[in-house]
N, CA, C and O atoms as a DFTB+ gen file, in Angstrom:
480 C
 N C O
     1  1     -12.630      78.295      -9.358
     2  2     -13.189      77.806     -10.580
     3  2     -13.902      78.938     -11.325
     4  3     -13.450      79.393     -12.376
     5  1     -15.107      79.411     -10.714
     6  2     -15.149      80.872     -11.338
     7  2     -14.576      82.094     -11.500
     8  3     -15.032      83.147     -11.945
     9  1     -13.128      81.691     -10.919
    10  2     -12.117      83.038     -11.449
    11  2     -11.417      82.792     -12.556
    12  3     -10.790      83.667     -13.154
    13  1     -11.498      81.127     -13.035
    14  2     -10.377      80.449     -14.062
    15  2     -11.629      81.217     -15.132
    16  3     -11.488      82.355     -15.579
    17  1     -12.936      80.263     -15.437
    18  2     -14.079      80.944     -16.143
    19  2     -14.281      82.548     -16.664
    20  3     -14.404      83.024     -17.793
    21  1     -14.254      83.200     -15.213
    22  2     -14.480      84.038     -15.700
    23  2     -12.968      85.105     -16.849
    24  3     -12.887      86.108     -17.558
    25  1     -12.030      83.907     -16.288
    26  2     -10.650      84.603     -16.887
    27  2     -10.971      84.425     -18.387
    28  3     -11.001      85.373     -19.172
    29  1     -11.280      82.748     -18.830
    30  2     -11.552      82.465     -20.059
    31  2     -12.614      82.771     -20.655
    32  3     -13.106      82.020     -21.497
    33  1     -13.036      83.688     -20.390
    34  2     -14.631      85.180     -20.911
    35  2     -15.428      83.624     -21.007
    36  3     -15.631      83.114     -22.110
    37  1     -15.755      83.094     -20.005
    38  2     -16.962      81.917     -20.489
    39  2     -17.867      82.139     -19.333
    40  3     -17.440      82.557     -18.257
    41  1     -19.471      81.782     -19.613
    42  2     -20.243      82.069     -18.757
    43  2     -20.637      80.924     -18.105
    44  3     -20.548      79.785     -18.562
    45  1     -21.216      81.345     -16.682
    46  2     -21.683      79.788     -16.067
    47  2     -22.800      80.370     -15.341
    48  3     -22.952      81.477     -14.823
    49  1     -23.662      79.179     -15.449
    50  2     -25.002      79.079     -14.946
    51  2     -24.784      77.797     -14.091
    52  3     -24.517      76.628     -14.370
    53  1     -25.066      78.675     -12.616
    54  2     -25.138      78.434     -11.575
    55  2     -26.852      77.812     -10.961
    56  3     -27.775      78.624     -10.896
    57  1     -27.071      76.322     -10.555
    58  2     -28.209      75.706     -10.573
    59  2     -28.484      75.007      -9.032
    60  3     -27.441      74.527      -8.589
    61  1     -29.242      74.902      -8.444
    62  2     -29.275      74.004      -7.481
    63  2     -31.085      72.912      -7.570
    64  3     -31.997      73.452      -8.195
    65  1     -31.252      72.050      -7.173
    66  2     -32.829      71.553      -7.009
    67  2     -32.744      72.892      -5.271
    68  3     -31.776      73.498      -4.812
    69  1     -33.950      72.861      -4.891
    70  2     -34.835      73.790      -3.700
    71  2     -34.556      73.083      -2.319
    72  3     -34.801      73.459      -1.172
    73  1     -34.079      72.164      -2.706
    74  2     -33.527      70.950      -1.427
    75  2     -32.543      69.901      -1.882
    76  3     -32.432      69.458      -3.025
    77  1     -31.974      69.631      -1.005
    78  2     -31.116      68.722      -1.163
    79  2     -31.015      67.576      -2.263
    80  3     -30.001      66.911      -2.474
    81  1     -32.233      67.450      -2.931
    82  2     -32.681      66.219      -3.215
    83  2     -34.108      67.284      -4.041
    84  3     -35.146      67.620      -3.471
    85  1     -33.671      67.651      -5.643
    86  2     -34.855      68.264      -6.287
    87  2     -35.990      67.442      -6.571
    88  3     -35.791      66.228      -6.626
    89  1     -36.820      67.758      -6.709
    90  2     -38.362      66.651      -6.772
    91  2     -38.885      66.821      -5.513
    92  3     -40.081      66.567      -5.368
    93  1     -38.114      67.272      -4.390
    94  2     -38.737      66.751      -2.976
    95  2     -39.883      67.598      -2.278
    96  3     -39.818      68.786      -2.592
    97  1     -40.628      67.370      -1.651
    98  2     -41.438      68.181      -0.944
    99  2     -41.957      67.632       0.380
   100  3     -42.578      66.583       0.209
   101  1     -41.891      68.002       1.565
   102  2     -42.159      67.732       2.797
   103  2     -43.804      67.521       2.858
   104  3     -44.770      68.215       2.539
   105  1     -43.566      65.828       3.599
   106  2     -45.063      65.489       3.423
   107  2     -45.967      65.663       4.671
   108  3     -45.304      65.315       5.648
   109  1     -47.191      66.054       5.033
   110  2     -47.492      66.483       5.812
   111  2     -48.877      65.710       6.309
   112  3     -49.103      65.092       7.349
   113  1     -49.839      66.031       4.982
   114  2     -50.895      65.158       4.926
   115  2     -51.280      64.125       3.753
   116  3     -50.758      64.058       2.640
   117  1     -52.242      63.397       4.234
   118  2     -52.508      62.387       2.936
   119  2     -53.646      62.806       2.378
   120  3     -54.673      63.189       2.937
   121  1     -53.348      62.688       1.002
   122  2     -54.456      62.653       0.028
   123  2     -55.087      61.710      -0.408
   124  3     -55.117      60.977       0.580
   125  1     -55.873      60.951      -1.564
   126  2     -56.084      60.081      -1.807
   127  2     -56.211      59.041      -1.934
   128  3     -56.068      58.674      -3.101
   129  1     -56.544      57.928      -0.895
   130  2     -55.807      56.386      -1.230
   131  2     -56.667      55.699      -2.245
   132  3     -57.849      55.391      -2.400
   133  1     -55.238      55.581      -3.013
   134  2     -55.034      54.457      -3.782
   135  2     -54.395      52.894      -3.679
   136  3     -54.010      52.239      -2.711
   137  1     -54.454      52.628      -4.983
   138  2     -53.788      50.971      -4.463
   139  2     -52.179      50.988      -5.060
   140  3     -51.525      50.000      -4.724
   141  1     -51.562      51.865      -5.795
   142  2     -50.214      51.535      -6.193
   143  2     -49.033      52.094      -5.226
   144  3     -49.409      52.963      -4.439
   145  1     -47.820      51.772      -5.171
   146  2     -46.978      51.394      -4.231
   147  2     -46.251      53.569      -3.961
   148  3     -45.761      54.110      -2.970
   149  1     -46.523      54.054      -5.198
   150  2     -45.923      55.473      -5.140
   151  2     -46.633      56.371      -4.094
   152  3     -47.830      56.339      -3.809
   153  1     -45.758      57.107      -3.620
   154  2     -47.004      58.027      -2.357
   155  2     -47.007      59.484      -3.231
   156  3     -47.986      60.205      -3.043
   157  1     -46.147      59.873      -4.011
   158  2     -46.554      61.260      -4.507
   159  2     -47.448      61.312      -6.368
   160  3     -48.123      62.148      -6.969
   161  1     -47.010      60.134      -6.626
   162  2     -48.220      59.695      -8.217
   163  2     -48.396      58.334      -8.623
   164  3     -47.607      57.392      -8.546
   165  1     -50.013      58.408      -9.240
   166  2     -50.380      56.997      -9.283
   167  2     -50.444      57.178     -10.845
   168  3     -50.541      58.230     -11.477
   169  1     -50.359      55.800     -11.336
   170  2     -51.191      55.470     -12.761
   171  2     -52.053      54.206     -12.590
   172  3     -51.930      53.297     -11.769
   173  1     -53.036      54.394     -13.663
   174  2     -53.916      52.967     -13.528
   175  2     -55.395      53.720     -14.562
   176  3     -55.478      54.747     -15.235
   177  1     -56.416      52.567     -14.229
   178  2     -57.745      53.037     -14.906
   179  2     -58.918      53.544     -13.709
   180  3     -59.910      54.268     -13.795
   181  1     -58.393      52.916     -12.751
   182  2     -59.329      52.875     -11.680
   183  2     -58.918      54.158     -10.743
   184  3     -59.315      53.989      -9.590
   185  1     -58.173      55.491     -10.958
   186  2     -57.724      56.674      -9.663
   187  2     -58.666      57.878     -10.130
   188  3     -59.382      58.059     -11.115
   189  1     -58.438      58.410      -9.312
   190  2     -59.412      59.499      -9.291
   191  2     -58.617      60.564      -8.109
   192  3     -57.470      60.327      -7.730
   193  1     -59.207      61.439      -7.741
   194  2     -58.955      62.396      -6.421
   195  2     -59.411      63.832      -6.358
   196  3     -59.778      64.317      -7.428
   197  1     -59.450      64.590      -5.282
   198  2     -59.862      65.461      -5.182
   199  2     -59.011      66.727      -5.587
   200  3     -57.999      67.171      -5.047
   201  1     -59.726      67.200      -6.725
   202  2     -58.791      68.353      -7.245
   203  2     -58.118      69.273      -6.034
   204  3     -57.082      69.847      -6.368
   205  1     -58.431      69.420      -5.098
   206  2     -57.779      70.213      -4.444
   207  2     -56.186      69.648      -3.496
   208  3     -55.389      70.136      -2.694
   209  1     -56.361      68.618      -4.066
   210  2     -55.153      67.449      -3.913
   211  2     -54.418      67.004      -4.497
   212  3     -53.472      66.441      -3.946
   213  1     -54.535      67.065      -5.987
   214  2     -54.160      65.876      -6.290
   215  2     -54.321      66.834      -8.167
   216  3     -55.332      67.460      -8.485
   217  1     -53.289      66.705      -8.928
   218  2     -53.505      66.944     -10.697
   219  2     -54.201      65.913     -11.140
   220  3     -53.775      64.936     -10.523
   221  1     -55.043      65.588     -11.874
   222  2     -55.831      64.480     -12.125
   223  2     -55.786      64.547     -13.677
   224  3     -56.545      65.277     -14.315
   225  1     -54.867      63.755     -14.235
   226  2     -54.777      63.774     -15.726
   227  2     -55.556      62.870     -16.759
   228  3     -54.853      61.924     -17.113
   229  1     -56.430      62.882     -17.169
   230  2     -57.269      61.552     -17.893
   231  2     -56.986      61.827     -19.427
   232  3     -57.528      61.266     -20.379
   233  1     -56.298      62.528     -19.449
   234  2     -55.882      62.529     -20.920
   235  2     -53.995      62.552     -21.273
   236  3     -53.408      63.418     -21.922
   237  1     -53.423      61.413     -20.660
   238  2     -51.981      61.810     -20.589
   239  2     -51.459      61.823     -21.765
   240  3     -50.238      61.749     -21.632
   241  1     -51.773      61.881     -22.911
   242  2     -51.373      62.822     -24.186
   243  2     -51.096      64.184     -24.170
   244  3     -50.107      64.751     -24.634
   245  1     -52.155      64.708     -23.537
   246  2     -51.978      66.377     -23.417
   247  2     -50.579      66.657     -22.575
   248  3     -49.839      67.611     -22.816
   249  1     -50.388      65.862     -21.751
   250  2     -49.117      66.245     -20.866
   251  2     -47.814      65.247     -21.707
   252  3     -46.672      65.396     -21.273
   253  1     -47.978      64.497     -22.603
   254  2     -46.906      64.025     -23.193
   255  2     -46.355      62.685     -22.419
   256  3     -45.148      62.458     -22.322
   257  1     -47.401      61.790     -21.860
   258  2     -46.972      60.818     -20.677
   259  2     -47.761      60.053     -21.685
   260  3     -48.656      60.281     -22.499
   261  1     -46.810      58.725     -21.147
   262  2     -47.138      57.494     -22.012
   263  2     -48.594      57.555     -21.669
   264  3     -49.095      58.387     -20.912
   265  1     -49.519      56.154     -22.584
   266  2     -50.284      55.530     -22.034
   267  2     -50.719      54.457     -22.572
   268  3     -51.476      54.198     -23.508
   269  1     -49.673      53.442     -21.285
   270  2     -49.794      51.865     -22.035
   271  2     -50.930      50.930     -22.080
   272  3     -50.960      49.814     -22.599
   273  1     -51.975      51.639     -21.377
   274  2     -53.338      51.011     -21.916
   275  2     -54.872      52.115     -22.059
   276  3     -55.301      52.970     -21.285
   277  1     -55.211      51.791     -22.936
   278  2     -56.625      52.477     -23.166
   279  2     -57.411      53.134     -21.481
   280  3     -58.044      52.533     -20.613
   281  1     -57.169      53.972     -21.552
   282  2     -58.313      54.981     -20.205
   283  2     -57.394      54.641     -19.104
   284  3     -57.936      54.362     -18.035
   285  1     -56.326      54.616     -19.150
   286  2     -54.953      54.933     -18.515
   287  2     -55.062      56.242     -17.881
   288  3     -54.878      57.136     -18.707
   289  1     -55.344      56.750     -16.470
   290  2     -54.906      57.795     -16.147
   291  2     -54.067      58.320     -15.001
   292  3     -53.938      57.559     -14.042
   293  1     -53.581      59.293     -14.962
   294  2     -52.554      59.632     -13.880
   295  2     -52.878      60.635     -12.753
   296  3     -53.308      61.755     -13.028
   297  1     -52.694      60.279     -11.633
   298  2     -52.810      61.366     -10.478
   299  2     -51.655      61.564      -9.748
   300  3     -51.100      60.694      -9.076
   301  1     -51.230      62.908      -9.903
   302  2     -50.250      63.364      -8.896
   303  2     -50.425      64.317      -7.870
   304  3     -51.148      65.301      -8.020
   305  1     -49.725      64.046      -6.711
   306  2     -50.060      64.741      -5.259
   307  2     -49.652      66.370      -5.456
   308  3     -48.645      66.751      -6.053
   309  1     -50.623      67.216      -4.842
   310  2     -50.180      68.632      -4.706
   311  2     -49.704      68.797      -3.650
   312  3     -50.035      68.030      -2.746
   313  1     -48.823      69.790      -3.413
   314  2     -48.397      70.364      -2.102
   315  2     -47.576      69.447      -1.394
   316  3     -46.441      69.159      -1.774
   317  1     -48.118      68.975      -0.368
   318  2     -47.699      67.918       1.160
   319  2     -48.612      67.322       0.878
   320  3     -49.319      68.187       1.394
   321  1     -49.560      66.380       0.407
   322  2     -50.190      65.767      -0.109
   323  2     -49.691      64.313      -0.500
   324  3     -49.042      64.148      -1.533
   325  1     -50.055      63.105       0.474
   326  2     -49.439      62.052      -0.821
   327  2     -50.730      60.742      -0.553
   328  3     -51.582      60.562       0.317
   329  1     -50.445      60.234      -1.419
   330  2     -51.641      58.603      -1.721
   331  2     -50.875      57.366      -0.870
   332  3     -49.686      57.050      -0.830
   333  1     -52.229      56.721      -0.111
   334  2     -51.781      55.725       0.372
   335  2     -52.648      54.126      -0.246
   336  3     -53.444      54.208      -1.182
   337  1     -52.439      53.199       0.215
   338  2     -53.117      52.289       0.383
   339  2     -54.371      52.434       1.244
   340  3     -54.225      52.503       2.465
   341  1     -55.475      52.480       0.758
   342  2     -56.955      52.287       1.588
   343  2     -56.500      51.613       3.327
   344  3     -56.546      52.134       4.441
   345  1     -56.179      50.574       2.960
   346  2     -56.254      49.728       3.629
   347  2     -55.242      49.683       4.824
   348  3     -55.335      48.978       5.830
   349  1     -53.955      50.854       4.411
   350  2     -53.177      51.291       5.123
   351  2     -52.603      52.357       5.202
   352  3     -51.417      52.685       5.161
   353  1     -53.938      53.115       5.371
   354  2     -53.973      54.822       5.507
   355  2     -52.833      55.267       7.090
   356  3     -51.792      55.915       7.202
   357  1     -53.640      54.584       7.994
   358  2     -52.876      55.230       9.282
   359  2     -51.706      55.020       9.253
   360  3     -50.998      56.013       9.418
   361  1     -51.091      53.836       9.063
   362  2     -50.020      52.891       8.648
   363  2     -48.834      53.724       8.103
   364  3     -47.776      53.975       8.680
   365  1     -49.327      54.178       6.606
   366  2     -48.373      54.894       6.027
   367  2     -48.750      56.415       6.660
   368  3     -48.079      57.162       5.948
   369  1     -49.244      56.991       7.321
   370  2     -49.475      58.500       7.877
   371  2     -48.247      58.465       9.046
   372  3     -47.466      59.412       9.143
   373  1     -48.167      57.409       9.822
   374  2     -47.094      56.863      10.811
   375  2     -45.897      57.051      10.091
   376  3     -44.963      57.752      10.480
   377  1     -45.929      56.528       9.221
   378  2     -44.488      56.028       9.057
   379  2     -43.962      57.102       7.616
   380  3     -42.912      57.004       6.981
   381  1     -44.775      57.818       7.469
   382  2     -43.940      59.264       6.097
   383  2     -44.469      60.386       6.613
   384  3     -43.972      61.417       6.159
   385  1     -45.477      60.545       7.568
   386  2     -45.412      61.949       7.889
   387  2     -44.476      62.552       8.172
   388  3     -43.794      62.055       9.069
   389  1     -43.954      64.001       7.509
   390  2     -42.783      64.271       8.108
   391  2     -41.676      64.315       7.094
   392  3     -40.680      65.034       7.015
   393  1     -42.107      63.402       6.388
   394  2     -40.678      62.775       5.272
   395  2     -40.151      63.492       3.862
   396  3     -40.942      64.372       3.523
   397  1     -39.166      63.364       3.068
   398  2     -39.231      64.096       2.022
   399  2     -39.499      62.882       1.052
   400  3     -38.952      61.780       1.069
   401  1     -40.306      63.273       0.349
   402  2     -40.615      62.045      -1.201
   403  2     -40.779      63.172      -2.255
   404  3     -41.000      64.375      -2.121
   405  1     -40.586      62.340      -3.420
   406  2     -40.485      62.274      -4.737
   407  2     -41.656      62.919      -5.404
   408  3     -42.687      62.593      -4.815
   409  1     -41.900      63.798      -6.524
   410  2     -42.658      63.173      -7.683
   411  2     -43.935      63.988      -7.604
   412  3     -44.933      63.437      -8.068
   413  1     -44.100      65.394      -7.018
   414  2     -45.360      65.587      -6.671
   415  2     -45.408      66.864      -7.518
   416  3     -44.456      67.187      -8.229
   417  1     -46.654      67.661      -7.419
   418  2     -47.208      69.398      -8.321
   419  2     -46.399      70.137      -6.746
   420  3     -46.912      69.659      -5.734
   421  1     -45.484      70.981      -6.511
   422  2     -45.473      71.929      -5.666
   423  2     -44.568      72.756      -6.322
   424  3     -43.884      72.717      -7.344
   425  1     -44.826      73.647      -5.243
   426  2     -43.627      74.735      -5.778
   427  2     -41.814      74.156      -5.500
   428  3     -40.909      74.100      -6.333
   429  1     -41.796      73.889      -4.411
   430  2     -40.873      73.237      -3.843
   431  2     -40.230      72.380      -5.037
   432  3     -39.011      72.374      -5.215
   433  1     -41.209      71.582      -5.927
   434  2     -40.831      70.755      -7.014
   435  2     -40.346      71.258      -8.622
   436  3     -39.545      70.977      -9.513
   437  1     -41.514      72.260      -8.261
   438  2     -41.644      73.110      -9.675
   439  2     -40.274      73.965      -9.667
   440  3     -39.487      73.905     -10.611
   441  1     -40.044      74.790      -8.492
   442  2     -38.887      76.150      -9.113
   443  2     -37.864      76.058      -9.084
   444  3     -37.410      76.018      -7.940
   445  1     -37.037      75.984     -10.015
   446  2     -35.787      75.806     -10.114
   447  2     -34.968      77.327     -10.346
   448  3     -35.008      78.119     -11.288
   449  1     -34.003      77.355      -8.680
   450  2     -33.255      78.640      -9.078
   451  2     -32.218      78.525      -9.843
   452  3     -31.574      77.476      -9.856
   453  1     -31.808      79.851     -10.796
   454  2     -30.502      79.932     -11.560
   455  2     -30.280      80.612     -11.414
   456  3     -31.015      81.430     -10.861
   457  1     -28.781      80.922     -11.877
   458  2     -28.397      82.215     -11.629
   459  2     -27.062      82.202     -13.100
   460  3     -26.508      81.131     -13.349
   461  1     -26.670      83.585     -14.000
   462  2     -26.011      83.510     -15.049
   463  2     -25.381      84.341     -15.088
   464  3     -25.692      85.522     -15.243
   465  1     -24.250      83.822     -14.940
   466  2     -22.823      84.864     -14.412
   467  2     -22.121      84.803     -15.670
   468  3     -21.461      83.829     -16.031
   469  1     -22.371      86.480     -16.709
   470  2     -20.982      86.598     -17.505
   471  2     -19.911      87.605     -16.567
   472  3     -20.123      88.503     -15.753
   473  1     -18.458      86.874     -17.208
   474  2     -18.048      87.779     -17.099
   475  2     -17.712      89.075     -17.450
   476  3     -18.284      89.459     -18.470
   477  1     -16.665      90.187     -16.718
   478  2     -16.465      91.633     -17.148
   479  2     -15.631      92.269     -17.877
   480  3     -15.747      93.484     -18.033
């Protein structure tokens, strides 16, 4: 396929996500519990977390994210980092430690390799 390409002088940019499955990042520890069902970002009025955990957005305008009600804010997990239920902290530590999920600040999430092959 890139010998037909490169025959027809056209260039291709070559992409992959960092894992199998881009967005993903290996979860390790928990951050924050919250009450909504996502383990790598919450929305609501009531989240909060510890910056060293967690992006803590209270103004989701600045980032261009909806906000379908007044003092609407968003927290997303850093690193291996994810939010559980209070109430079922150990619970979910059992059962996703280890795991790949969705949706979080890492590098793993953030870098996307390319690569841009003209031809000669």
């Amino acid at each position: 396929m890139l010998q037909t390409a490169a025959a027809q002088g056209r260039q291709v940019i070559v992409t992959h996500g960092p894992r199998l499955d881009p967005g993903t990042a290996r979860q390790r520890d928990q951050g924050r519990k919250d009450t909504s069902a996502n383990l790598r970002y919450k929305s609501g009025s009531n989240i909060g977390g510890d910056p060293r955990q967690v992006l803590w957005i209270q103004n989701p305008a600045e980032y261009q994210l909806p906000e379908e009600f007044k003092g609407m804010h968003y927290v997303i997990a850093k690193e291996d980092f994810y939010l559980t239920y209070p109430t079922k902290a150990e619970e979910y530590r059992k059962r996703y430690e280890g795991t790949f999920q969705h949706g979080g600040v890492s590098m793993e999430e953030m870098i996307l390799p390319v690569a841009v092959m003209t031809p000669k």
